[in-house]
N, C-alpha and C positions, 0 to 999 in steps of 0.2 A: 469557396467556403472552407476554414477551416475545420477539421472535426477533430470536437474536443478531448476525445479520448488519444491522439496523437498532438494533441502540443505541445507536450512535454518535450520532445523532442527539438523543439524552440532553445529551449535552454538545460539540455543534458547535464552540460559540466555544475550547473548550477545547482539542478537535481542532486547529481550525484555527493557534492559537497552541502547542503544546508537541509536536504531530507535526511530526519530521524532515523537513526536506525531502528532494530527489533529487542525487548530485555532478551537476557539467556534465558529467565525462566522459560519462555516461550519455547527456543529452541530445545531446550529440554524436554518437552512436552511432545513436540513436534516428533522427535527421534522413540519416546517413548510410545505413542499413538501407531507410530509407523512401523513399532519394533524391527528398530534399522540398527544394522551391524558393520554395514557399511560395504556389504556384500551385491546389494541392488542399488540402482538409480532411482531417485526421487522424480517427480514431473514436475516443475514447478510454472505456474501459466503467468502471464506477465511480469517476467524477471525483471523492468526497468534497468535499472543502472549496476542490478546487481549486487543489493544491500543483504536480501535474505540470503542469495547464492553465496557469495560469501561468507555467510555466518554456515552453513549445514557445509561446505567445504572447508572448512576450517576442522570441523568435529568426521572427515572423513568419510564423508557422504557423497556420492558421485550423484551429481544435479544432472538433467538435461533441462533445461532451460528456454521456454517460449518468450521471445518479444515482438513486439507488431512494428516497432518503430527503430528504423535503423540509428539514427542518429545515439537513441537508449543503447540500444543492442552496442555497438559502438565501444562505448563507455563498459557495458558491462565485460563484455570480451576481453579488454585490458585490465579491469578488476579484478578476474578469474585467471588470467594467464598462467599465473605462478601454480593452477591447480589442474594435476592432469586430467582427473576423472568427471571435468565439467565440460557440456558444450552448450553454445548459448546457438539454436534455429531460432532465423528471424521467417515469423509466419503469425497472421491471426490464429489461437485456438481452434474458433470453429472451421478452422479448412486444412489445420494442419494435420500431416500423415503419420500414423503411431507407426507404423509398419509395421503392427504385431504386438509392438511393445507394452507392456502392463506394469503396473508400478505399485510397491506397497504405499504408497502415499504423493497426493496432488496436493501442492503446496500455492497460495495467491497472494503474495504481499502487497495491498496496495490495490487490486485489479480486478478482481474476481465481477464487481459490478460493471465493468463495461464488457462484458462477457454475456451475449446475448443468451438470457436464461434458457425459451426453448432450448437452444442447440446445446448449452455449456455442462448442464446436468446429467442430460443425456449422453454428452461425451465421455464424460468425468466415469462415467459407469461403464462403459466404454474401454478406456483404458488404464484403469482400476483393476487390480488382481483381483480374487475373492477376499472380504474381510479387509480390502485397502481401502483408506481415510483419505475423504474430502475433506481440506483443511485450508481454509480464507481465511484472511486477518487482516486486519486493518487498524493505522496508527492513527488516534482524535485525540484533539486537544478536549481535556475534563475542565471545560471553561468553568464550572460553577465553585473549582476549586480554586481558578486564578486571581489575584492577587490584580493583573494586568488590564484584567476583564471592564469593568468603568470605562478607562481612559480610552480602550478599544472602541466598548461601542458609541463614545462620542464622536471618533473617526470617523464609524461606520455612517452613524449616522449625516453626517455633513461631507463624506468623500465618497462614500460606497455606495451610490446609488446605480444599480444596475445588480448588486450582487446580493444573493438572493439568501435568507438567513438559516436555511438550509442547506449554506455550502460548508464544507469541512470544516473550514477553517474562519469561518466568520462568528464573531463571540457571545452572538446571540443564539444560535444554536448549542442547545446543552443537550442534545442527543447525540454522545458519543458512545453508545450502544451500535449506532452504524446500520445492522441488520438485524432489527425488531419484528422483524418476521421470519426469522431464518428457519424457526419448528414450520410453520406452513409453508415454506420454500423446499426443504425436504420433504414433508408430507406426500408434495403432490412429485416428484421427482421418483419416477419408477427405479426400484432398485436400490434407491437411499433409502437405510435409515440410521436410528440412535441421535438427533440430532441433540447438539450438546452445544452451549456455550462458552467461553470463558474469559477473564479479564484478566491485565495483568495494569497496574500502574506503577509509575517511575516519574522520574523529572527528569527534565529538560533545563539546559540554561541557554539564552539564547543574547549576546551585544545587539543593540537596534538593528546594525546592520547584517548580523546575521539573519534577525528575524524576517527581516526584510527579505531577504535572498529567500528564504523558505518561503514566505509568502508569495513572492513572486512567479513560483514553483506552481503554484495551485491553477487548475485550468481555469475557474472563474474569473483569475485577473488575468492569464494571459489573453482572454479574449475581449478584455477591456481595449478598448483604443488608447494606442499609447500616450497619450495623453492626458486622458484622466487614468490609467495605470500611473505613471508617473507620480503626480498630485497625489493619488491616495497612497504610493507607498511614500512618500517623503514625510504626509501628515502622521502615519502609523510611527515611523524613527522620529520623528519629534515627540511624540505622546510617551514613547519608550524612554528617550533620552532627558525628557521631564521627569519622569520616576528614579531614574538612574538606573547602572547599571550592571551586569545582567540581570536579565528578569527570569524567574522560574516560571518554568510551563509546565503546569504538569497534565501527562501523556497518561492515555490508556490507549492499551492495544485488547482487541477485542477479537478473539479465535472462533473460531464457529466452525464445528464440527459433525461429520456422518459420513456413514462406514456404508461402503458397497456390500450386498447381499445378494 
């Protein structure tokens, strides 16, 4: 069986090249929440390919960096290379060892949900200095803003059978809010509070077969038999390639935020 929170690792380079990055406003935010000088290390838990790591190393921020999947990890180590103050441990969060270490801010690009809540919260306080920021984000498509949306879920509906309209990235899902429960997630998480949200939107432009590639990206179709993965992403570049091309997507990244006490 594969498990889906390591697929991605299927198609790393793929990953790396057709997933969205982060806006700056965000990383601004991010540094500003952590009030970071660049003097401490960030924690960041499921680094992937190392999209976020790279943006808070660029602004002089020394990352240490959690991936579960070597093939990700991989990809992110050669991303980071050129930056001294980063290392990427390949370890699940909930088994990996702080050794001490405390951080003014824990950073999730992407992961924070396959982060088994019992343990992840509890950790997060864990190894959180006093006054340091739990800080998830997560990139969704603002379907009900797309322009692409129609053509999509006629796809969906005559190719996407098997994928469920609750995933990311399928365009009948207009809850790109993400984590609609995040105030009772912190609630009950001893030692969190302030829990906060916030949004940032931007566009995206993506050729059919860029969007393709990103799609391809998502663990829902990688667990499609390739077969009808196949089929449905060929019918998605023809739907794109009838409207012409690029098409805008427009993104919202969604921050969720609570400070250790």
């Amino acid at each position: 069986m594969r498990e889906r929170r390591l697929v991605f690792g299927e198609v790393a380079e793929s990953y790396d090249r057709y997933r969205p990055s982060y806006p700056r406003a965000l990383i601004d935010d991010l540094i500003a929440l952590g009030e970071l000088d660049g003097s401490q290390p960030v924690l960041e838990v499921g680094a992937g390919t190392g999209k976020a790591t790279v943006l808070l190393a660029q602004r002089g921020i020394p990352v240490v960096a959690i991936e579960p999947n070597a093939e990700m990890a991989a990809v992110a180590r050669r991303n980071v290379s050129g930056f001294e103050d980063v290392t990427i441990e390949e370890a699940d969060f909930e088994v990996w060892q702080p050794r001490g270490r405390r951080f003014p801010l824990l950073v999730s690009g992407q992961a924070w949900h396959w982060v088994t809540p019992a343990i992840g919260y509890a950790k997060a306080h864990e190894v959180l200095a006093d006054g340091g920021v739990l800080a998830p984000f997560w990139n969704r498509v603002a379907w009900e803003q797309a322009d692409i949306r129609d053509a999509l879920l006629e796809v969906y509906a005559r190719h996407g059978s098997g994928l469920s309209v609750d995933g990311p990235m399928h365009p009948g899902n207009t809850d790109s809010d993400v984590s609609a429960d995040w105030d009772s997630a912190v609630a009950a998480a001893a030692g969190l509070q302030g829990a906060e949200v916030r949004h940032y939107d931007w566009p995206a432009r993506y050729s059919a077969a860029q969007y393709v590639g990103l799609l391809s990206t998502a663990s829902e179709v990688r667990l499609l038999d390739e077969d009808r993965r196949e089929s449905f992403l060929a019918a998605v570049a023809e739907a794109i390639e009838a409207r012409g091309e690029p098409v805008s997507i427009p993104m919202r990244t969604r921050l969720c935020v609570a400070r250790r006490v």
